[in-house]
PDB file as gemmi writes it, atoms N, CA and C in Angstrom:
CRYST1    1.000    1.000    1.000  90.00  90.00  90.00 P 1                      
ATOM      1  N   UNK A   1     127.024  13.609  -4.575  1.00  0.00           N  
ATOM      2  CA  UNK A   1     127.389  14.871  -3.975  1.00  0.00           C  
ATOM      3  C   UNK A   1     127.572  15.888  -5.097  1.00  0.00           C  
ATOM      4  N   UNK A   2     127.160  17.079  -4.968  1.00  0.00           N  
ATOM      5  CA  UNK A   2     127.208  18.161  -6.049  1.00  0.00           C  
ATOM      6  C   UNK A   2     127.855  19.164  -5.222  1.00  0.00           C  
ATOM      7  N   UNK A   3     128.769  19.794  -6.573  1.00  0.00           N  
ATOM      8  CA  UNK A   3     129.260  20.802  -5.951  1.00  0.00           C  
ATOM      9  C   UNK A   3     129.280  22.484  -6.962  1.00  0.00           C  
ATOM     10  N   UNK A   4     129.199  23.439  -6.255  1.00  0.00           N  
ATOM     11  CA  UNK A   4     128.988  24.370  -7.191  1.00  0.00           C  
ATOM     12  C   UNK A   4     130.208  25.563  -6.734  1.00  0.00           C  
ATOM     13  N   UNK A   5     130.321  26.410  -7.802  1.00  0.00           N  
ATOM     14  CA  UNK A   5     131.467  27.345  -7.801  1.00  0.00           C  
ATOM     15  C   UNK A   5     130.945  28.270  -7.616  1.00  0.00           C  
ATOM     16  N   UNK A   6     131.298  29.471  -6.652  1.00  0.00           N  
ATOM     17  CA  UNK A   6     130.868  30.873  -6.513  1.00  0.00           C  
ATOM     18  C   UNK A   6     131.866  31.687  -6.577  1.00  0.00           C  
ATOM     19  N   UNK A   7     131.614  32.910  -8.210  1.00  0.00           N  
ATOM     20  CA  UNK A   7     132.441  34.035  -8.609  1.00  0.00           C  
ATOM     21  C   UNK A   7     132.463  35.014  -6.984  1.00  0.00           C  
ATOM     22  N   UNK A   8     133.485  36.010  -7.348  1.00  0.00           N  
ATOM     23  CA  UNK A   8     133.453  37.093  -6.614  1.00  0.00           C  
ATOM     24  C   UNK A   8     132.021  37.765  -6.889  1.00  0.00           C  
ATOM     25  N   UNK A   9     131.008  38.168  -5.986  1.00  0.00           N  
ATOM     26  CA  UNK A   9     129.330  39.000  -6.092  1.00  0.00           C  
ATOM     27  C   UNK A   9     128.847  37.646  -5.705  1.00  0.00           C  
ATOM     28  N   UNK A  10     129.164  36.628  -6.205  1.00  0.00           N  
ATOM     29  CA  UNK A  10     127.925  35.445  -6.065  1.00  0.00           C  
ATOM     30  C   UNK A  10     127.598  34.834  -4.083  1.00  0.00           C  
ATOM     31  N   UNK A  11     126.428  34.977  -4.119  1.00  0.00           N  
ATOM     32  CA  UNK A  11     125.630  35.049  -2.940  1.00  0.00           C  
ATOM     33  C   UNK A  11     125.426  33.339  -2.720  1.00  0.00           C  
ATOM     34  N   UNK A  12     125.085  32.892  -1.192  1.00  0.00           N  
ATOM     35  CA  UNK A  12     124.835  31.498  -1.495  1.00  0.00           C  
ATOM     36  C   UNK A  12     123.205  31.156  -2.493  1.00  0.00           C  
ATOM     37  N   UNK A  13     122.693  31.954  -2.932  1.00  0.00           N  
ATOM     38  CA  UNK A  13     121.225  31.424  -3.513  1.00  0.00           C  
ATOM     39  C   UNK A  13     122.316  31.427  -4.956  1.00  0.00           C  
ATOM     40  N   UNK A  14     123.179  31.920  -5.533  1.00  0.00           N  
ATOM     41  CA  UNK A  14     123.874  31.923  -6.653  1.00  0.00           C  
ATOM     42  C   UNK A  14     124.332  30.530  -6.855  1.00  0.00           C  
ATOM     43  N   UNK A  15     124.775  29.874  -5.698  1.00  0.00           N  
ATOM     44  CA  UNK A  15     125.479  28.621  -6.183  1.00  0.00           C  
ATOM     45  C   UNK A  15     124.616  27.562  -6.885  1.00  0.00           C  
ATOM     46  N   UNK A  16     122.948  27.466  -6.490  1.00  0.00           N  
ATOM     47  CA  UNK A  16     122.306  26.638  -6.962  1.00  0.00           C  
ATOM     48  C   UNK A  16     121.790  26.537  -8.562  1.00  0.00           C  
ATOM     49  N   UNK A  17     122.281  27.610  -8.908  1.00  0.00           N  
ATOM     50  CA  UNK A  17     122.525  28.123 -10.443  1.00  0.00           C  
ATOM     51  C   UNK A  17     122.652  27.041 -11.511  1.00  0.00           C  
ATOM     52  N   UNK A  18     122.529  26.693 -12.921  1.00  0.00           N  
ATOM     53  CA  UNK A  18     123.076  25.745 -13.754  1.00  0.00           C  
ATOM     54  C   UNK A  18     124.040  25.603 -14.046  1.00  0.00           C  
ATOM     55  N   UNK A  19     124.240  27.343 -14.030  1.00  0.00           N  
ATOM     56  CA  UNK A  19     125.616  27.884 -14.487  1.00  0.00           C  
ATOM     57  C   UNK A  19     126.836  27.722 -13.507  1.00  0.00           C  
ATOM     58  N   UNK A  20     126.406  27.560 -12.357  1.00  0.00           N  
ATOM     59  CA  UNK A  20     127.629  27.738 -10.843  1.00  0.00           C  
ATOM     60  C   UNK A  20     127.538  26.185 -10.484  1.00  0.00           C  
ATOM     61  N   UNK A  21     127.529  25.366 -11.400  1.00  0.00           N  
ATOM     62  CA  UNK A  21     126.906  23.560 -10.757  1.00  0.00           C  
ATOM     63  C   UNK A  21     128.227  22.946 -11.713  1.00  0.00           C  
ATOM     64  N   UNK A  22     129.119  22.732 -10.898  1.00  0.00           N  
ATOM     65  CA  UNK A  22     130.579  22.142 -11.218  1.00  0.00           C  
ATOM     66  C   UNK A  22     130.554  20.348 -11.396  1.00  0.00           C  
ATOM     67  N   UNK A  23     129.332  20.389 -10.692  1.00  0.00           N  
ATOM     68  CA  UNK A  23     129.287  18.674 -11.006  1.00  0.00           C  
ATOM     69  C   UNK A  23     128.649  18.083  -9.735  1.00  0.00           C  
ATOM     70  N   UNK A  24     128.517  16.586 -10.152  1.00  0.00           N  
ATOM     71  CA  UNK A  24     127.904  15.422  -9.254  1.00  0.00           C  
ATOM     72  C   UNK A  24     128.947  14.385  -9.425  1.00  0.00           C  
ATOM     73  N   UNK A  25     129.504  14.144  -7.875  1.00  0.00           N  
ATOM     74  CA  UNK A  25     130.068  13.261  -7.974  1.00  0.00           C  
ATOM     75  C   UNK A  25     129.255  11.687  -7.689  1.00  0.00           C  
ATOM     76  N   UNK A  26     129.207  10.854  -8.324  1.00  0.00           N  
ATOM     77  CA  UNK A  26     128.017   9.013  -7.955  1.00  0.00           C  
ATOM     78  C   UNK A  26     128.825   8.040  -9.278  1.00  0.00           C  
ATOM     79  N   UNK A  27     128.642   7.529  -8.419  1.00  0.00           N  
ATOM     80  CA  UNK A  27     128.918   5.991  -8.745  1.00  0.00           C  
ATOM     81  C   UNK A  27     130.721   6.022  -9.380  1.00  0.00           C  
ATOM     82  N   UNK A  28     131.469   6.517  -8.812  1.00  0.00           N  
ATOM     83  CA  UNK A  28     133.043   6.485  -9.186  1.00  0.00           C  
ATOM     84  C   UNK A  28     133.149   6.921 -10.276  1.00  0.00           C  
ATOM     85  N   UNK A  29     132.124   8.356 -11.026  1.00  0.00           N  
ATOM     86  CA  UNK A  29     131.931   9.230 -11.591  1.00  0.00           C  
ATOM     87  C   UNK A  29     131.975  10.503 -11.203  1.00  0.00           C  
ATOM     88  N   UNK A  30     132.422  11.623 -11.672  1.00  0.00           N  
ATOM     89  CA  UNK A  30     132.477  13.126 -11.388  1.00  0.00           C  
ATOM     90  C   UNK A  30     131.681  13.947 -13.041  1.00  0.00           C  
ATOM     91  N   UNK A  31     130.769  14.148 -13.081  1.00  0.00           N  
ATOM     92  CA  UNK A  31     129.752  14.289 -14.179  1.00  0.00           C  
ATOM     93  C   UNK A  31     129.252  15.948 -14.114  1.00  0.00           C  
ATOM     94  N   UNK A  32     130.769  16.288 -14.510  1.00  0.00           N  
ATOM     95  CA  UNK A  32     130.769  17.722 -15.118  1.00  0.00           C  
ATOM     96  C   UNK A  32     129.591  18.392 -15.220  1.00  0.00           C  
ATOM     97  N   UNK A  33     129.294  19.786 -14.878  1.00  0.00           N  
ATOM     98  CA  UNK A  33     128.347  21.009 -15.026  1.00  0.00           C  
ATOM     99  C   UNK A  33     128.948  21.904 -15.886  1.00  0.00           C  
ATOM    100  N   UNK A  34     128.317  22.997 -15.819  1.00  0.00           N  
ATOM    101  CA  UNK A  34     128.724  24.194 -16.809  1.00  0.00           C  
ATOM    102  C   UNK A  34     129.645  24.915 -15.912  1.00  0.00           C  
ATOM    103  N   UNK A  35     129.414  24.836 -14.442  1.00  0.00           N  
ATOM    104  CA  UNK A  35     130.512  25.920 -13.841  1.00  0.00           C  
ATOM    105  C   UNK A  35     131.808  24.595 -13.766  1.00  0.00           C  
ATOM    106  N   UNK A  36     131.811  23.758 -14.106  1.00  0.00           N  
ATOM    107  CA  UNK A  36     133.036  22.752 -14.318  1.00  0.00           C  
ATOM    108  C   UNK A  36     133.810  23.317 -15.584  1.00  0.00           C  
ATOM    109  N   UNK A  37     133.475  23.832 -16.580  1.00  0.00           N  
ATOM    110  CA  UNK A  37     133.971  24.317 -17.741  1.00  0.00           C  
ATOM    111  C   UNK A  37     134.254  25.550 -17.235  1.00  0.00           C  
ATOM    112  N   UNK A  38     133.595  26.374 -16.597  1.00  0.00           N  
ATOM    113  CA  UNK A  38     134.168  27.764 -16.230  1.00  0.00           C  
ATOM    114  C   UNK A  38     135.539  28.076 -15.668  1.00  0.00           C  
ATOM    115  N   UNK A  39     135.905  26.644 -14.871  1.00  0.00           N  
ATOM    116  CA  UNK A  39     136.365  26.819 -13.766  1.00  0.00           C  
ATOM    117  C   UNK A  39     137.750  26.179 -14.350  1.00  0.00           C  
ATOM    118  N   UNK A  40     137.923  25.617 -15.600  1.00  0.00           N  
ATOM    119  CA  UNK A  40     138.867  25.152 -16.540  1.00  0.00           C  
ATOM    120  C   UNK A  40     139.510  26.376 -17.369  1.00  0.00           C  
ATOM    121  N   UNK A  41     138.318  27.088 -17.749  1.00  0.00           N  
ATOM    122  CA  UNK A  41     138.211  28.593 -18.647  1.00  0.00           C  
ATOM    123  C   UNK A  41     139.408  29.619 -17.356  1.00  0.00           C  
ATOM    124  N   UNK A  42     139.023  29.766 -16.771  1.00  0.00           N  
ATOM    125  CA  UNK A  42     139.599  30.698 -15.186  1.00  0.00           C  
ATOM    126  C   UNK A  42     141.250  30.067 -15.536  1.00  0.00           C  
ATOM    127  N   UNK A  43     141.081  28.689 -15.147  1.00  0.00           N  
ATOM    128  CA  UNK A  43     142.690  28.265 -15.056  1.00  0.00           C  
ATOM    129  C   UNK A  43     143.422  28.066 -15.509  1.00  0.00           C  
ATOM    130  N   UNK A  44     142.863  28.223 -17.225  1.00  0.00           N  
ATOM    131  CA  UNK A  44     143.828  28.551 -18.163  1.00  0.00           C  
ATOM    132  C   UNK A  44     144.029  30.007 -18.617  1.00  0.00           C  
ATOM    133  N   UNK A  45     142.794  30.752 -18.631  1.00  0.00           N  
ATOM    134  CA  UNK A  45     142.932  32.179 -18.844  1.00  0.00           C  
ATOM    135  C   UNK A  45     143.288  32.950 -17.828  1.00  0.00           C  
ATOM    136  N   UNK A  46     143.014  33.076 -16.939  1.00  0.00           N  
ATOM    137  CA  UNK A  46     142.881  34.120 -15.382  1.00  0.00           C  
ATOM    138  C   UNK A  46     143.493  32.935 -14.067  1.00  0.00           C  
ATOM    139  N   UNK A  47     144.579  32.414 -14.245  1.00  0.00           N  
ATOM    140  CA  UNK A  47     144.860  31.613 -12.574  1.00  0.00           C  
ATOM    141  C   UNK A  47     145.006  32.365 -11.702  1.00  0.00           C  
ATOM    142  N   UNK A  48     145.548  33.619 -11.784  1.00  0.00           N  
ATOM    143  CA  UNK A  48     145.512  34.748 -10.425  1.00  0.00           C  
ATOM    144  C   UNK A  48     143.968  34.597 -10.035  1.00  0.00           C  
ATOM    145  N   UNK A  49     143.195  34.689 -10.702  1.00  0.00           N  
ATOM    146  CA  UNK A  49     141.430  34.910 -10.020  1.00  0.00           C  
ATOM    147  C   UNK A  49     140.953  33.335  -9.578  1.00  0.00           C  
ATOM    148  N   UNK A  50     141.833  32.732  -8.953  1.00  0.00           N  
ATOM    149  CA  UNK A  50     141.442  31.270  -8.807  1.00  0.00           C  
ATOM    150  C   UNK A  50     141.418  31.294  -6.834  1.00  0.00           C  
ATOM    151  N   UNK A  51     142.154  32.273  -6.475  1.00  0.00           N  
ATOM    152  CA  UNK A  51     142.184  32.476  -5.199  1.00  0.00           C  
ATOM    153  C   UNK A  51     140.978  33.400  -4.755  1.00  0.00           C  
ATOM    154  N   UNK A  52     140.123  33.380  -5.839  1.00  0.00           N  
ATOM    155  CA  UNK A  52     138.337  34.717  -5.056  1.00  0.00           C  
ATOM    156  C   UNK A  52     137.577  33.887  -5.543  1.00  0.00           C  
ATOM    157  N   UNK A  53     138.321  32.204  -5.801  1.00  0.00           N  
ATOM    158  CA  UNK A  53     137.043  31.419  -6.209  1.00  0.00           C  
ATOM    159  C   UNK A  53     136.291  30.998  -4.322  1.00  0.00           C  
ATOM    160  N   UNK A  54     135.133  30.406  -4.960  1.00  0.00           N  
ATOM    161  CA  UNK A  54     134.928  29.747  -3.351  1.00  0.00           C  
ATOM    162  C   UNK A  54     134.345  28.180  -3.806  1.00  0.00           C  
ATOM    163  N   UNK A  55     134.644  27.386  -3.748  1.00  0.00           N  
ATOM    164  CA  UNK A  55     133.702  26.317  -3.831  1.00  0.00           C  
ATOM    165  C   UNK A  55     132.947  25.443  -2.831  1.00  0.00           C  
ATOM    166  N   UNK A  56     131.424  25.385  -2.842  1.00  0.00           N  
ATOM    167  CA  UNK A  56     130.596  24.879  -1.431  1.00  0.00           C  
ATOM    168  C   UNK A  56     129.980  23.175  -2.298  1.00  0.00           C  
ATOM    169  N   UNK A  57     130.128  22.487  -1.175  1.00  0.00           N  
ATOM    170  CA  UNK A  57     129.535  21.181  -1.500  1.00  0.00           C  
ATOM    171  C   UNK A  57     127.587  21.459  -1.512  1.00  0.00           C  
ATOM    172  N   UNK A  58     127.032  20.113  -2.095  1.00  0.00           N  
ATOM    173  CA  UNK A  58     125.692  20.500  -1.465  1.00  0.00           C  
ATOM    174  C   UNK A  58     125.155  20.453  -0.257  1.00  0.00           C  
ATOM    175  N   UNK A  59     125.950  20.377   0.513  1.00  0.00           N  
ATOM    176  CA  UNK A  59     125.768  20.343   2.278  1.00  0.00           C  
ATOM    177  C   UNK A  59     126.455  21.480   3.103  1.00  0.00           C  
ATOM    178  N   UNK A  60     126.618  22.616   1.879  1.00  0.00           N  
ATOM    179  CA  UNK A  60     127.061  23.677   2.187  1.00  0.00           C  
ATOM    180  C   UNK A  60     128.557  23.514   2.880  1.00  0.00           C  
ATOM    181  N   UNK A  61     129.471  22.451   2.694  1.00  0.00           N  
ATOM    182  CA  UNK A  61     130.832  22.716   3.079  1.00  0.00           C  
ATOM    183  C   UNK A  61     131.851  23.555   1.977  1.00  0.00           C  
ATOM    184  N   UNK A  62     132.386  24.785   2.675  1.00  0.00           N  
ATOM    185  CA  UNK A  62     133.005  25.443   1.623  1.00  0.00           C  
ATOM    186  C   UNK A  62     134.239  24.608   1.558  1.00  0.00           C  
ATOM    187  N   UNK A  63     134.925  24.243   0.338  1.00  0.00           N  
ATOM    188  CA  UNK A  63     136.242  24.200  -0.082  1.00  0.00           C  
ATOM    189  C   UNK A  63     137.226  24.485  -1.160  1.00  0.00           C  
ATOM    190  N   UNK A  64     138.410  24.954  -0.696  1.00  0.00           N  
ATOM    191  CA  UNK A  64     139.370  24.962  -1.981  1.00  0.00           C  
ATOM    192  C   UNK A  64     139.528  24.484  -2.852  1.00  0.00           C  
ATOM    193  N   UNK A  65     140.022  25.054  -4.036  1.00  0.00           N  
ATOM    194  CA  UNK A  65     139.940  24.457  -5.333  1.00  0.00           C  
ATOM    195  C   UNK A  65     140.854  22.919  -4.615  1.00  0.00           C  
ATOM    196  N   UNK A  66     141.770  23.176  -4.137  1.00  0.00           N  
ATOM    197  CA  UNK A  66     142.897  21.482  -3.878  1.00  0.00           C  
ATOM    198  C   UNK A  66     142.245  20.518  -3.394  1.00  0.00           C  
ATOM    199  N   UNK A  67     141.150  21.318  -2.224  1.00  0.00           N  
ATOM    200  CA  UNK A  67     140.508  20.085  -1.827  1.00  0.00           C  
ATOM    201  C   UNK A  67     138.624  19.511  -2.494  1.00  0.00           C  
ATOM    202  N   UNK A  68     138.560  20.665  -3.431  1.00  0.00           N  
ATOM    203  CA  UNK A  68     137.584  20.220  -4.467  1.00  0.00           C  
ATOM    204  C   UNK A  68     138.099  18.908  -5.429  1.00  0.00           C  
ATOM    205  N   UNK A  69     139.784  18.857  -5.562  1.00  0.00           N  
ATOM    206  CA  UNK A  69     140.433  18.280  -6.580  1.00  0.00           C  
ATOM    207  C   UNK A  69     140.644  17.081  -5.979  1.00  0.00           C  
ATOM    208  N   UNK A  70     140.825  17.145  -4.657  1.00  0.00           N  
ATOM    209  CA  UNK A  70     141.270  15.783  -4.134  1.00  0.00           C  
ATOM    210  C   UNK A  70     139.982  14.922  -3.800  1.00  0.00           C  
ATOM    211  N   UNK A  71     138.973  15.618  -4.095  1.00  0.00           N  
ATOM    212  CA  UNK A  71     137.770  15.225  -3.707  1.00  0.00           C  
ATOM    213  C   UNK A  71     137.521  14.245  -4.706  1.00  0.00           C  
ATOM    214  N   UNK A  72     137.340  15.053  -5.656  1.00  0.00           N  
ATOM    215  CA  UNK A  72     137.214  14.097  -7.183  1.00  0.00           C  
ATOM    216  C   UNK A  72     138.564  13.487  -7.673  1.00  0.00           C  
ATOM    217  N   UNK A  73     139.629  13.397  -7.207  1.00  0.00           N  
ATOM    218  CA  UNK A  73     140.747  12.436  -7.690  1.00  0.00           C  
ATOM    219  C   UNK A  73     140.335  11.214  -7.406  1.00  0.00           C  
ATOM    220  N   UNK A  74     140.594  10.645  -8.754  1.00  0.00           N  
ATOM    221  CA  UNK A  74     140.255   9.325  -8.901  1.00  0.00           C  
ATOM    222  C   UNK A  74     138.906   8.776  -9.768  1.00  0.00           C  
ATOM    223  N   UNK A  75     138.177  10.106  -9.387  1.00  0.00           N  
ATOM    224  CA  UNK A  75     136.715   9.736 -10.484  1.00  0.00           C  
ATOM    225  C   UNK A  75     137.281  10.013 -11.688  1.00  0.00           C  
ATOM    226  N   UNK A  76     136.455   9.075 -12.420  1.00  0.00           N  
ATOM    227  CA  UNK A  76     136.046   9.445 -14.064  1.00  0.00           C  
ATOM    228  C   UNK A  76     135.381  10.517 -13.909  1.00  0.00           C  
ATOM    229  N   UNK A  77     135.963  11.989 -15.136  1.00  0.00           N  
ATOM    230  CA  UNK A  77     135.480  12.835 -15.236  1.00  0.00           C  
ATOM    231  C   UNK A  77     134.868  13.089 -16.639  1.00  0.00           C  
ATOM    232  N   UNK A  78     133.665  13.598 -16.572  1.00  0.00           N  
ATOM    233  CA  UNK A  78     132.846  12.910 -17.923  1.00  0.00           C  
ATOM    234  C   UNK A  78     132.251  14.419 -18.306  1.00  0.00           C  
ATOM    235  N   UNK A  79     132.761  15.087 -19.440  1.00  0.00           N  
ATOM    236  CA  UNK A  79     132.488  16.366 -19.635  1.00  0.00           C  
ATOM    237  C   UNK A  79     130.858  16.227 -20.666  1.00  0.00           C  
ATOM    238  N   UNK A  80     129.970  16.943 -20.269  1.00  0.00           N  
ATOM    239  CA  UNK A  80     128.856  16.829 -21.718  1.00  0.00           C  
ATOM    240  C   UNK A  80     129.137  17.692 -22.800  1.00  0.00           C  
TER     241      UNK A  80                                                      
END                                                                             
């Protein structure tokens, strides 16, 4: 399952981006993207702008950062 992050402007053709691709979750792995680092960058620099995040699965289910988190709790998270 992949999931991608969409800024405030970003459209759904935006999420399929390299840059907006937060990760794949397989095999009791969560295997970090570049919008996985962004989205670390945001919550240590900017946490007020964490509420105009949106995050959509690849089956287009939108969810919250909590339930993006509970999604992947428990995987190994494997940054490149």
């Amino acid at each position: 399952m992949q999931y991608y992050i969409l800024m405030p402007g970003d459209d759904e053709k935006d999420a399929w981006l390299e840059s907006n691709l937060l990760g794949d979750k397989s095999f009791n792995v969560f295997w970090a993207g570049q919008g996985f680092k962004t989205l670390q960058r945001i919550m240590m620099e900017d946490p007020e702008a964490l509420s105009s995040i949106t995050i959509k699965s690849e089956n287009g289910r939108s969810l919250t950062i909590t339930e993006f988190l509970d999604d992947i709790e428990g995987l190994q998270v494997r940054i490149n």
